[in-house]
N, C-alpha and C positions, 0 to 999 in steps of 0.2 A: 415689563408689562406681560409677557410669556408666563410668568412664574404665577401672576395673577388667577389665570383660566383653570388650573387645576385645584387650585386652592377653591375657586368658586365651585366647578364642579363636587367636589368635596363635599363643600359644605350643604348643597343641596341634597346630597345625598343622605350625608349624614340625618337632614331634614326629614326627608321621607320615610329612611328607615326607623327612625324617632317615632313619627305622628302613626306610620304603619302597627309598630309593637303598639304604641299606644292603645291605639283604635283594637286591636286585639284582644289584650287584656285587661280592658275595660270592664267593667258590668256594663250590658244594655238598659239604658234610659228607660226608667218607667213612667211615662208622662201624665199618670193617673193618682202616680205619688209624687207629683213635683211640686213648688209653694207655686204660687200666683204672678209673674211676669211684675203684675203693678198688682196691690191692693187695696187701692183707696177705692175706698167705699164699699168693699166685701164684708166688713160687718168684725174683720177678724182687730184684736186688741194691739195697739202699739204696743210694742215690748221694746226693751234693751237701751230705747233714746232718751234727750235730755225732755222731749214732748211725751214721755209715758211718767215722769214724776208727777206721782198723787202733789196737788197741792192743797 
């Protein structure tokens, strides 16, 4: 059970320093170029589904 604690500690760590670099070198979110959360009813064209085949 001992050998457990530092393996957890670890892995937390390792966690933070992950999501840390991440968060780093990221680009900052431009939320004025992002698509729509939900777009129903925005007006914009279904693309890519089995519901945008012209029938």
């Amino acid at each position: 059970m001992k050998a457990q604690k530092p393996l957890q500690w670890l892995f937390w760590l390792v966690l933070v320093a992950f999501l840390s670099w991440d968060w780093q070198i990221s680009p900052q979110i431009d939320l004025r170029n992002e698509p729509p959360a939900i777009a129903l009813g925005s007006g914009k064209a279904s693309v890519g589904g089995h519901c945008a085949i012209a029938k």
